[in-house]
N, C-alpha and C positions, 0 to 999 in steps of 0.2 A: 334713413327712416322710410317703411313703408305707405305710409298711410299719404291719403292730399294733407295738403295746407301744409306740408312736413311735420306734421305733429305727431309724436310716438306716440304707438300704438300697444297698450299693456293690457294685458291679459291676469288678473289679481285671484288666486284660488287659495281659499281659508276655509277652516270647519266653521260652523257654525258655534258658536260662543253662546252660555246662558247668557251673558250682558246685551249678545245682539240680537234675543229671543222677543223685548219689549218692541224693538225701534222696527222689526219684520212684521209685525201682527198689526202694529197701528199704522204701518207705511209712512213712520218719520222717524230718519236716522238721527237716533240721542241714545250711542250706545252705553252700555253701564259698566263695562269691564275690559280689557284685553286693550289699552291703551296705547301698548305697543302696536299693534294691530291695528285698532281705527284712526288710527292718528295717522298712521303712513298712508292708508284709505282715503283720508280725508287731505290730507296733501295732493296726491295722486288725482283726485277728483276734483281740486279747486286750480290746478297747475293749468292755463291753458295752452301751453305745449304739450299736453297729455292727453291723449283719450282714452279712460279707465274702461274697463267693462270687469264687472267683480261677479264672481260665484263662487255661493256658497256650499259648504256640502255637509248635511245633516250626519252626525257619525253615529246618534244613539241615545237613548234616554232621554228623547225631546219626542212625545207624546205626539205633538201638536205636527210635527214634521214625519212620521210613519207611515202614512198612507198615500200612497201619490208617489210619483216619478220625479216631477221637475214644475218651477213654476216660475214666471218671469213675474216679476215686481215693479212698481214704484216707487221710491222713496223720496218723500218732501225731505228738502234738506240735503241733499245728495244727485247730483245730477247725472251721474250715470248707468247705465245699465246693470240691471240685475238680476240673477237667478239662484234660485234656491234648490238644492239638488236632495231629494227625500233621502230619510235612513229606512226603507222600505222593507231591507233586510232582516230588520232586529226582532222581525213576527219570525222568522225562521230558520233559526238556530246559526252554526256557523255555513251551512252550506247559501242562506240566504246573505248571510255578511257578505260572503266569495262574489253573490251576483251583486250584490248593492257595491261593492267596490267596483268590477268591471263596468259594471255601468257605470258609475258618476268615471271614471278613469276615458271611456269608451266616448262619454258625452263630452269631455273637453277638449280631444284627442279630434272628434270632429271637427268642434269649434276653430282647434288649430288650422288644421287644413282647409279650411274653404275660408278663412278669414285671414288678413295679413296679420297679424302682431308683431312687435317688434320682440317682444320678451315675455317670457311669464314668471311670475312671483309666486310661490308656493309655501303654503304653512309643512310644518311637520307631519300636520297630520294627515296630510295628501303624499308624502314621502313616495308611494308606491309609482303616481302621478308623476309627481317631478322626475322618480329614478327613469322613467319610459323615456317622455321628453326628453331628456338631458341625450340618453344614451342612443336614440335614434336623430339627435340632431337637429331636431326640429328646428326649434329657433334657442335662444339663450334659457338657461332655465337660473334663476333665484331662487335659493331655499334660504326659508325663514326657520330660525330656531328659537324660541322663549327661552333658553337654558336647556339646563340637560338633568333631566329628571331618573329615578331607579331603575323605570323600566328600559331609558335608552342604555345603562351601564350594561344593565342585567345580559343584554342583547350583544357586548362584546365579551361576555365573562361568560356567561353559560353558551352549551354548546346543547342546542337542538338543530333537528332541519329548519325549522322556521327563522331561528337565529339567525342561520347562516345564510338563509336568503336575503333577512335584512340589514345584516354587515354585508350584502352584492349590491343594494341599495344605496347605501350610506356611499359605499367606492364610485358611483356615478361620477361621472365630469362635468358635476354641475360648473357653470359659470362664474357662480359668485357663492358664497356663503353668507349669512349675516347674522350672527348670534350674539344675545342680550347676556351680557355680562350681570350675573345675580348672585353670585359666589355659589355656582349648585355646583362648580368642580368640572368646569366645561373646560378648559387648556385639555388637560391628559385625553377627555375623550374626543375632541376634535381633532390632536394628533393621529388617534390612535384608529378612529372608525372613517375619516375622510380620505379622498386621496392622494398624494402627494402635493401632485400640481393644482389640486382648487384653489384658489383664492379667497381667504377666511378671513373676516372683521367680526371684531368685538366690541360693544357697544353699552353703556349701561344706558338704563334711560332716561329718559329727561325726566322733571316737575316743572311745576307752577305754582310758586310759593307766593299765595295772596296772604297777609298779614291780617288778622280780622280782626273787627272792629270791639269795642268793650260792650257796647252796644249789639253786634252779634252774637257775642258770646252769652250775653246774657238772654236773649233769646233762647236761642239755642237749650242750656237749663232749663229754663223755661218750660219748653216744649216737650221736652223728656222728663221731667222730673230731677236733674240731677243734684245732687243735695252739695249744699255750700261747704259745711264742716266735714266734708270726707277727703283724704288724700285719695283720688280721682285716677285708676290705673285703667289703660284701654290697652283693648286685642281688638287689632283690623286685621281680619283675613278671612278666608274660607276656613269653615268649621268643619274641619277634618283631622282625621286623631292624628296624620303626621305633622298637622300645622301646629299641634302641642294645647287646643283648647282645653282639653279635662284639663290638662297640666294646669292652663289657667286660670281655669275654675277652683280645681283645687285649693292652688297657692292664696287665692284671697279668702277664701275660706280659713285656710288655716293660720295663715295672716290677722284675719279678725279675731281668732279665738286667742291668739298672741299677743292682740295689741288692744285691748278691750274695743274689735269695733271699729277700729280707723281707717277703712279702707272700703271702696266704693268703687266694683268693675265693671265697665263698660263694655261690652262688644258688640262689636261690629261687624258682622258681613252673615254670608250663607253657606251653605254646603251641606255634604250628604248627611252630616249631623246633627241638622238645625233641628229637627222633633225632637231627638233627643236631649239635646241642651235645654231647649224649649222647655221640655219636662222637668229638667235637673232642677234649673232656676225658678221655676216658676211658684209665685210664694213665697222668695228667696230676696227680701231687700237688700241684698248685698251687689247687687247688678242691675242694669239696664241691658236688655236687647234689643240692637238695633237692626235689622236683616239687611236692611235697602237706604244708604245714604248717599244722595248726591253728590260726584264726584267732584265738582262746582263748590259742594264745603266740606271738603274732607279736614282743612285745614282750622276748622272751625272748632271741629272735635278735639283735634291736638289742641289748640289753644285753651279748650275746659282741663286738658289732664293733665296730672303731673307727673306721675311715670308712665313711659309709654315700653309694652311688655311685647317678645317674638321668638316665643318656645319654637319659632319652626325650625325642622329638622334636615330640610331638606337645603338651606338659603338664604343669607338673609342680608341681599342688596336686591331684595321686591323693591317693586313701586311703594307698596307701602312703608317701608324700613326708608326708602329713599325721602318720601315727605317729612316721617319722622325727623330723619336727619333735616331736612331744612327749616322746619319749625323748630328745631334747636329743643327737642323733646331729650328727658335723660330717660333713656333708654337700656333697658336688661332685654341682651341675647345671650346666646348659648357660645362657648368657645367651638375654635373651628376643629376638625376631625383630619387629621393628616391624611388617613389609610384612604378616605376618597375622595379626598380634595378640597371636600367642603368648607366655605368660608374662609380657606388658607387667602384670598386676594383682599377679602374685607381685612384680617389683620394685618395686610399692609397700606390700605387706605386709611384706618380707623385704630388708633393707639387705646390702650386701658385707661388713657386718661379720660376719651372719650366714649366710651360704653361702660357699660358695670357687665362686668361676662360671667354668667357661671357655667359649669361644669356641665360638659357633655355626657350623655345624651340630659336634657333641663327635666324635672320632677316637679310638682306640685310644692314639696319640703324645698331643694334650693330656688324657687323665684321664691316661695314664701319669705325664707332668711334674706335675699336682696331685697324682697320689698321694707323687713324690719330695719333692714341696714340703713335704706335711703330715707326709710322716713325719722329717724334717730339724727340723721344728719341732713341739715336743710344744706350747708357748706359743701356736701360732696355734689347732691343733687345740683345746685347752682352749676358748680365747676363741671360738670360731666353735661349739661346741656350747653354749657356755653360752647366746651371745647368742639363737642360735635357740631356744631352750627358752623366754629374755625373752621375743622378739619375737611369736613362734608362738602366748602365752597371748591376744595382744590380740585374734585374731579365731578361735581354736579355742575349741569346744562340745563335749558331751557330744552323743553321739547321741539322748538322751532327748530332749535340748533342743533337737537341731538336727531332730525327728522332729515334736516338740510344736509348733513353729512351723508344720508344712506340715500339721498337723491343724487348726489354729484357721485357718488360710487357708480349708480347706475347706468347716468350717460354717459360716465368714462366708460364702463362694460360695451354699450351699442358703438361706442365708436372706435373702438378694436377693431 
């Protein structure tokens, strides 16, 4: 280890997350999203054989981050150093993107050399970052990957120049790999776009399944309005047409014109959708929208519903699918799609005794039929939450423990 006191020295590079747009503006880290991400932050930060130093890098669509170069921070609740690196580029066009990348690339690249680190930790969406580091040898480089979403497929399947630069990327000799097992179909592309000899772990993530009280729950209602005599179906996720919300909307919709009425949905989260959902439902007592929920009672929510619904298409061992699972929620997803891998690992964590699956790609009409299905039978519902709660124990962790794994990878890496 470089540093006095022998304490490693990390170097932490991540885009900036809407979730971590609140905790930057009020200078107090209580992030709201990317769990994967602040949780290893927040290990990293409380470790005192660690000295973290974290920056952030603004990629775009954040308003409040546009004008300006770089700015160092404070954050209550977080004891290490901070920078915030602007998306300065996004006033001018892509030739401005080019400069805002070499710059925040240019700015850490400093950092590196006149500072010891021991290692640096990189999201994906610094990938350009990390591939420099890694291949000039600097110090160890860790890439972080949330799953592997269309645009990374698209990136080994079509053939542009831009492509092909960033499958030259991807071949980097990073150090370590660490990608969140979410069933998006990541085995084929990690063989396929890394390089031989990196060394790659797969990880799902952890929860914190707090049991809540009757007494919270009934709050909770309370507080939203939720009505007592409705079979109660919730969508937690970003509202985004591939996360399948119309879908969702849809199916209760047509759900209540099928069942005079019996069904009452919930949603939950934000995304580039939210005015327009906003719009659809609005007037519409067949739902409550919730934009912004404490992740502190996510579990609160599940305990109001009784089906809990995940038209998403892209995945579906999210964080969120993962709570569902451990509140023992009976649960309708989509089956998995062979031809790109998707959800092929969830069907073998996760048997049909324990999910209701319909048919891919999911429609408004088939959740609607599985919501008529489950509410017709209280017996399948019972048996399909209990067995997920079984099933779900065999490969869910604590996030202590699913955190504590990717720390002892780590200083096994430095002491090579």
């Amino acid at each position: 280890m470089n540093s006095k006191n022998d304490k490693l020295n990390v170097l932490y590079v991540c885009r900036l997350f809407n979730g971590f747009e609140t905790s930057i503006k009020s200078n107090f880290w209580s992030p709201t999203g990317a769990p994967t991400i602040y949780r290893m932050i927040n290990a990293l930060d409380q470790d005192n054989d660690i000295n973290l130093e974290l920056v952030i890098t603004s990629k775009g669509s954040q308003p409040d981050w546009s004008f300006g170069f770089f700015k160092k921070i404070k954050l209550k609740n977080l004891s290490s150093k901070v920078t915030i690196l602007y998306s300065f580029g996004q006033r001018f066009g892509k030739v401005g993107l080019l400069f805002q990348e070499l710059f925040q690339i240019l700015y850490v690249v400093f950092k590196i050399i006149f500072n010891r680190y021991d290692y640096l930790y990189v999201d994906h969406a610094n990938i350009i970052l990390a591939s420099f580091v890694s291949r000039v040898n600097f110090l160890p480089v860790v890439l972080r990957l949330m799953g592997v979403y269309p645009a990374m497929k698209n990136i080994l399947s079509t053939k542009s120049f831009k492509n092909k630069i960033f499958r030259w990327f991807y071949k980097s000799p990073f150090s370590l790999v660490i990608c969140t097992q979410d069933g998006s179909g990541i085995e084929p592309w990690l063989k396929s776009a890394l390089g031989k000899n990196v060394e790659v772990y797969e990880f799902i993530n952890g929860i914190e399944y707090k049991r809540p009280s009757p007494q919270e729950l009934k709050s909770l209602r309370q507080k939203f309005s939720i009505p007592v005599n409705k079979t109660i179906v919730l969508y937690l996720g970003k509202l985004e047409i591939i996360k399948g919300i119309y879908d969702f909307i849809g199916a209760i919709n047509i759900a209540n014109n099928d069942s005079n009425n019996e069904f009452h949905g919930i949603i939950v989260g934000y995304g580039d959708q939210y005015t327009n959902v906003k719009k659809l439902i609005k007037n519409n007592t067949f739902f409550t929208l919730i934009p912004r929920f404490n992740h502190d009672e996510i579990f609160k929510i599940h305990g109001l519903s009784d089906i809990y619904v995940s038209p998403n298409r892209l995945a579906n061992l999210t964080n969120a699918n993962l709570e569902a699972m451990a509140s023992g929620s009976c649960i309708v997803i989509p089956k998995s799609q062979s031809s790109n891998s998707v959800d092929l690992v969830t069907d073998k964590l996760l048997s049909d005794k324990a999910v209701y699956r319909v048919e891919f790609p999911p429609t408004d009409r088939s959740i609607s039929n599985a919501l008529i299905n489950l509410l017709n039978s209280q017996e399948l519902r019972s048996t399909l939450s209990n067995n997920v709660a079984l099933e779900s124990k065999k490969f869910l962790t604590s996030w202590n423990e699913r955190i504590f794994k990717e720390l002892v990878l780590i200083r096994n890496l430095i002491k090579k």
